[in-house]
N, C-alpha and C positions, 0 to 999 in steps of 0.2 A: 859346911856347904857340900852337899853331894856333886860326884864326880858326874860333870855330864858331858863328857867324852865319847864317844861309842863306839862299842868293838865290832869289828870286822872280821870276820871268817876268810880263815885264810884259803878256801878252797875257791878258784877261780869259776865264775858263771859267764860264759859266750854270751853276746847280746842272739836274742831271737833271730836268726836267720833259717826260714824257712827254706826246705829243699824239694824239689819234687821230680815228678818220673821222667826220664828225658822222651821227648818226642819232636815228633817233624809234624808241619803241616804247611798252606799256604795264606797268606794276608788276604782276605775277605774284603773288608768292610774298614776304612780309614778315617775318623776324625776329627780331621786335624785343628779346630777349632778346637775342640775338648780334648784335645792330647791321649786317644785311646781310640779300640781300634779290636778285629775279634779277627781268631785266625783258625780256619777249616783244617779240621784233623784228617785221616786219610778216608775213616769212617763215616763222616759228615757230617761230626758235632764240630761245635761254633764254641770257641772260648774265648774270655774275656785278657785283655791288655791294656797298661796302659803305659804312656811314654818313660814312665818313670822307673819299668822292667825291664826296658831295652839294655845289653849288655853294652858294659864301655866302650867304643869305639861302634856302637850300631846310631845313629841320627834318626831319630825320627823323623825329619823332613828329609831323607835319604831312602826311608821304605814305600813302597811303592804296593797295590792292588796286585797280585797274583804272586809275589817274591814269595820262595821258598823259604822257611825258617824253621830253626832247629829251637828249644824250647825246652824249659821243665815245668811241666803240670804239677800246679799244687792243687788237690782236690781239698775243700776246707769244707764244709760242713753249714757253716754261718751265712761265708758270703756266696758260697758256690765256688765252680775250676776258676785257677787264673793260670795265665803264660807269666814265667818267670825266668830273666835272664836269657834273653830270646835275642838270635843274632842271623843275620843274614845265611841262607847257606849259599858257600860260593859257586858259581855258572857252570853248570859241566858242559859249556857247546865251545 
């Protein structure tokens, strides 16, 4: 009976975690029914998000219309920009 076992390379592979450019802009367009949401760069392009990008400790029913956020742009090719790992920037007043 053959051996059906299977070998494993011992060389470690990271699961896919995509990284992208950091940037700032502000919360546009919210919602909250569909959990996603686009946020205005400083230039006036519109990028997509969704609740599921929010970094740990950002709520979604916590962000608000005009909040300032800081962000890594992954520009993909397939689906187009998204905001990735996007977190409130804290109040300077």
């Amino acid at each position: 009976m053959p051996n059906s076992a299977t070998t494993r390379s011992s060389t470690y592979s990271p699961p896919n975690n995509p990284r992208g450019t950091p940037r700032t802009g502000r919360i546009v367009t919210l919602l909250t029914g569909k959990g996603h949401g686009f946020i205005r760069l400083p230039n006036a392009r519109e990028v997509y998000f969704h609740r599921a990008d929010l970094q740990a400790g950002t709520a979604f029913n916590d962000i608000r219309i005009g909040d300032a956020v800081c962000f890594e742009l992954l520009e993909d090719a397939v689906s187009g920009a998204r905001a990735l790992r996007i977190a409130r920037q804290p109040s300077t007043a």
